[in-house]
N, C-alpha and C positions, 0 to 999 in steps of 0.2 A: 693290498697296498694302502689303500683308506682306513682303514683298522689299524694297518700300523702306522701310520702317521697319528692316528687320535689318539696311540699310546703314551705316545711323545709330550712333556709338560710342553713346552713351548708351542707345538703344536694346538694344543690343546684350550691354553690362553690365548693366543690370536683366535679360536673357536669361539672362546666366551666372552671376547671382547666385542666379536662382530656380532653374536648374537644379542646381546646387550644394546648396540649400538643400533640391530632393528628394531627391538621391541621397545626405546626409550622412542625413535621414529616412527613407531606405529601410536604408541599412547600420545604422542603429541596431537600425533593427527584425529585420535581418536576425538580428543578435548576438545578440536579448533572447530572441527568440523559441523555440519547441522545434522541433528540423528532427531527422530522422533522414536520414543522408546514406551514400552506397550507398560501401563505403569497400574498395577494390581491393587493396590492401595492409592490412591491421590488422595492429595490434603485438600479439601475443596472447603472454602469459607460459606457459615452458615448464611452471612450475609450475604444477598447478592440481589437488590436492590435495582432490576431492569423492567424493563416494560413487555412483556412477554405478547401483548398484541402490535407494538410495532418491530420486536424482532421477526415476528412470524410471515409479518407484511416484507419484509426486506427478503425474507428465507423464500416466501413464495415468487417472490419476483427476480430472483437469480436461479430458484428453480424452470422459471417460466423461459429462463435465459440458455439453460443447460439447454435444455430440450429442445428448443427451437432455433439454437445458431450450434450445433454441433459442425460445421463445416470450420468454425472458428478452435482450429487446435493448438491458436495459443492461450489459452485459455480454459478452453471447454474438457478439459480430461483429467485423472486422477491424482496427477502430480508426477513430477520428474522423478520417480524412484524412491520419493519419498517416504513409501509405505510399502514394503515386497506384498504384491496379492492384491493392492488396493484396488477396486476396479470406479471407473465412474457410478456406474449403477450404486453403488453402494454409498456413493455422496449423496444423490439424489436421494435415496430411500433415507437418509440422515436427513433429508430436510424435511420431506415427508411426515415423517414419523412426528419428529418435535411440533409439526402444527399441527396435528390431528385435533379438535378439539378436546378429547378424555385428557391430553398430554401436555399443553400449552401453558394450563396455569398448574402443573407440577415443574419446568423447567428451572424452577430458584429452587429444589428442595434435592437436596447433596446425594441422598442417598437412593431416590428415582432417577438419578444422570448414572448412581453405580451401576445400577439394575437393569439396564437399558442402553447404555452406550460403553466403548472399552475408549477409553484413556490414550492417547499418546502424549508424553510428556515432551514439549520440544526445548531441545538442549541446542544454543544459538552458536551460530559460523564467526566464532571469535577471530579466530586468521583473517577472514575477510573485514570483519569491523575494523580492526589492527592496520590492513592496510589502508584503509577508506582515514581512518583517524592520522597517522603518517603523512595524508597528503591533504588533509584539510588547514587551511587558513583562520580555521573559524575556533577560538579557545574554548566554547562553551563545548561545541558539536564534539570536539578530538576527546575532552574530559570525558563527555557520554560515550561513546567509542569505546575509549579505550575501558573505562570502569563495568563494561556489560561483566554480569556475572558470571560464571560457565553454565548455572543452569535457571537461567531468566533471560528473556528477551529485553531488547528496546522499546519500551513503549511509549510513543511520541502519541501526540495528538494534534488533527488538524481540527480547522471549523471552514464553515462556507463565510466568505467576507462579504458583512454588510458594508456597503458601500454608497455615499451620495455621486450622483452622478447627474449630465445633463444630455437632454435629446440635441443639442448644438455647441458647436466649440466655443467655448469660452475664453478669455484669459487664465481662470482656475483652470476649468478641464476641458487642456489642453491636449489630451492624449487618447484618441482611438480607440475603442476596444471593435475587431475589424471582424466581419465575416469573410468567409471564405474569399479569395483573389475571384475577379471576372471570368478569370481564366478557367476555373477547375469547377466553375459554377455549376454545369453541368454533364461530371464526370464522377461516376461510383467511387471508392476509396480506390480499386484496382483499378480501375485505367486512369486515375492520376498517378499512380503509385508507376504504372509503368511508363508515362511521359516523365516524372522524375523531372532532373533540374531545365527540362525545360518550360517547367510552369514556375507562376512569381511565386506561390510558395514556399519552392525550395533555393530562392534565391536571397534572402536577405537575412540577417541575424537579427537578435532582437534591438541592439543598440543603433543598427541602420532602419528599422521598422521605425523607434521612438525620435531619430531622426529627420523622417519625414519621406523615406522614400515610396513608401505606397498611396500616400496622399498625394506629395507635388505630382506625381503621375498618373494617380487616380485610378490604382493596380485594385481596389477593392473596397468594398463601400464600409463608411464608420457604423455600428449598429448603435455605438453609444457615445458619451465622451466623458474619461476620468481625472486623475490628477495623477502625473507619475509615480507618484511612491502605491498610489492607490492600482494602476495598470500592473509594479512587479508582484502588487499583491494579489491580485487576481489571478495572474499568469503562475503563481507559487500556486495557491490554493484548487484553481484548477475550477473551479467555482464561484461565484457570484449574484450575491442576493440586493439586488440594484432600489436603491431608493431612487427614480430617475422621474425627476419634476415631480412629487409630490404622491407615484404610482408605485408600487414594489413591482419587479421582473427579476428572470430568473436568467444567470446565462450561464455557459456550460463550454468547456472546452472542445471543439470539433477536430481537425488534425493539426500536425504542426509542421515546421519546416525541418524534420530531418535531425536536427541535430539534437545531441544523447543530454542528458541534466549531469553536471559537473557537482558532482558529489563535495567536492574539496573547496568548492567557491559560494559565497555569498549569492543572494538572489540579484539584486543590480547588476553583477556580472556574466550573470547566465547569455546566454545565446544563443538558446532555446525560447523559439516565440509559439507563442498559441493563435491560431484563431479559434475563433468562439460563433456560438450558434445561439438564439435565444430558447429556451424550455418552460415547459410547467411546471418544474420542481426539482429538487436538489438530487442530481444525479451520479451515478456511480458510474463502471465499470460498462463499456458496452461495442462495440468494434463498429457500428455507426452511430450519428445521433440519435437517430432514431429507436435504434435498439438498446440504449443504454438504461441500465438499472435503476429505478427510481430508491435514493436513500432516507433512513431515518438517523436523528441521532444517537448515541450514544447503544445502536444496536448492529453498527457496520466496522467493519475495519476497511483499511487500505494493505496491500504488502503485495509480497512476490507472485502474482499472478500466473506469472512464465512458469515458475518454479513450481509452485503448490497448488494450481489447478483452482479457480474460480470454485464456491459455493462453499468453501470448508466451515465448518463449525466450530469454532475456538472460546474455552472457557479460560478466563485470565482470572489471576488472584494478584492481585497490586495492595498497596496500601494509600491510605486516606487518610490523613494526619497519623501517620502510624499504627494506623489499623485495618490489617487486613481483610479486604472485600474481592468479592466476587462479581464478574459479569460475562455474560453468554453472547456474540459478535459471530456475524458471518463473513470472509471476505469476498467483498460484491464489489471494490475499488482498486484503484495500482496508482502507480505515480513513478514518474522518472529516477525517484531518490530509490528505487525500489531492485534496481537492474542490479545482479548478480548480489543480492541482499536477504541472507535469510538469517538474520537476527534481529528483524522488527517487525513489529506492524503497529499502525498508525490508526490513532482512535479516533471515529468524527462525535465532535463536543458539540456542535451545534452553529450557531452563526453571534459575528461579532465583527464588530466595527474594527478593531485592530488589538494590539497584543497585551494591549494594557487592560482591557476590559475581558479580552483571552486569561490572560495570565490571573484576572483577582476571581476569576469563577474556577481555575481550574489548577491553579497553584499550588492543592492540600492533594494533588494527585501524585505515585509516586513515578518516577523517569523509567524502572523496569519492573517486570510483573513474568509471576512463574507461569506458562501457558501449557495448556493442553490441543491437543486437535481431535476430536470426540467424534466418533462413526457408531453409527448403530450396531449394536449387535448381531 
């Protein structure tokens, strides 16, 4: 009976309409989605102009991280499907491999990454950008968004803010930057996690924090004291290179209160508050303070950690006043802008007082860059 109906033109055409009508729904999806795809040839730029001893430093100390917080499986494993067969051990032996001494000061030369590593070329989650762009407020962000190419990522860039600040409140710096609540002072991340909103952590948003409620009640002590626009900047950046009385210090975000980064709103609006811990050095990626990844610049990314599994290797080709360059980045960082986002990763440029002196050092960089994710062979 199915034969005889396929004989039938009309039959036949409702056939090749719906078949049409999946495969034009499969290629959509094909395009929108994130694929990393095993890429035989890559066009890899001769120039590539990085520091191959403090990548190496960053490589060994997210290797140092693998190995020793494997209990941390949002993070610690080979990625969400990202790669069929990928296994962790073979991230790790990727990072390995690139510091060995014989190999270190070949990593800028095109045709020892051929020889030695296979290519995945990552093709970005334009669906998701498309929606994240839809419901942003912000004209610049929705342009970048919506403009991703189908085979180039977003490539943002953060820095660590330098910042003046003072050991006592001022009229200027008026604003907190606060350790941990009294309350959770001395509780592991899981057993605050499991008293939840009955500690003052998970109780206030960031516009009731700048308003005064952890102070007039003296729910947690100030470590420092900034100027508001300087506190959303830190709480953006996630990092902090403190000029405080005359002394550099270093602070670092510890947990937060719960609530997700609103991708579609401006930083002033966020609601998402950080406490903060003091550090030795500009830190990355790490499931305590204690154990979080020490960073360099210009040899770390930030991006989907959930997604793509901590330590990956990524070579990016962007251009520099229209000229294609090369650089080699591990990701040892995340950030809230980051959640259900696989069309970027975020470049740390170093430290800067604010966007104006951000922007004239780093303005000849381009917005998206063709990426690979490189596994040893």
């Amino acid at each position: 009976m199915i034969f005889a109906n396929a004989l039938k033109p009309k039959y036949l055409l409702k056939q090749l309409i719906g078949y049409s009508a999946i495969l034009l729904l499969l290629s959509f999806t094909m395009v929108t989605r994130a694929e990393f795809i095993l890429d035989s040839n890559p066009s890899i730029s001769a120039d590539m102009p990085f520091n191959a001893e403090s990548l190496c430093r960053v490589a060994n100390n997210t290797q140092a991280y693998l190995t020793k917080y494997q209990d941390d499986t949002f993070a610690v494993h080979a990625g969400e499907n990202i790669i069929k067969g990928l296994t962790l051990s073979r991230v790790q032996e990727t990072l390995v491999f690139m510091c060995k001494p014989e190999n270190k000061s070949k990593l800028n030369q095109g045709e020892f990454l051929k020889q030695h590593f296979d290519f995945y070329r990552w093709y970005p989650e334009k669906k998701q950008a498309n929606v994240f762009a839809q419901k942003s407020t912000n004209k610049v962000k929705t342009r970048l968004l919506t403009n991703i190419p189908k085979d180039q990522i977003l490539l943002t860039k953060y820095y660590t803010k330098l910042l003046n600040a003072s050991s006592v409140k001022t009229a200027v710096y008026d604003q907190a930057l606060y350790a941990l609540p009294f309350d959770e002072q001395a509780l592991t991340l899981a057993e605050a996690d499991a008293k939840g909103n009955q500690l003052t952590r998970f109780k206030y948003t960031r516009q009731e924090v700048i308003a005064g409620k952890l102070l007039n009640n003296k729910l947690a002590k100030p470590l420092i004291w900034l100027t508001e626009d300087a506190l959303h900047d830190v709480l953006l950046q996630g990092t902090g290179v403190m000029n405080v009385d005359g002394k550099v210090r270093y602070f670092n975000v510890h947990r937060n209160n719960g609530i997700a980064y609103n991708y579609a709103i401006g930083k002033k609006e966020q609601a998402r508050y950080w406490y903060f811990a003091e550090v030795p050095s500009v830190l990355g990626y790490g499931k305590t303070i204690d154990a979080k990844i020490a960073l360099e610049s210009d040899v770390a990314f930030a991006g989907n950690v959930k997604s793509l599994g901590l330590g990956k290797l990524f070579l990016i080709n962007h251009a520099v006043d229209g000229v294609t360059q090369g650089a080699l980045g591990v990701l040892a960082d995340q950030g809230g802008a980051f959640d259900n986002n696989l069309f970027q990763l975020d470049w740390l440029k170093g430290s800067y007082y604010g966007w104006k002196d951000y922007y004239e050092a780093n303005k000849h960089l381009s917005d998206y860059a063709s990426a690979w994710l490189l596994l040893k062979k």
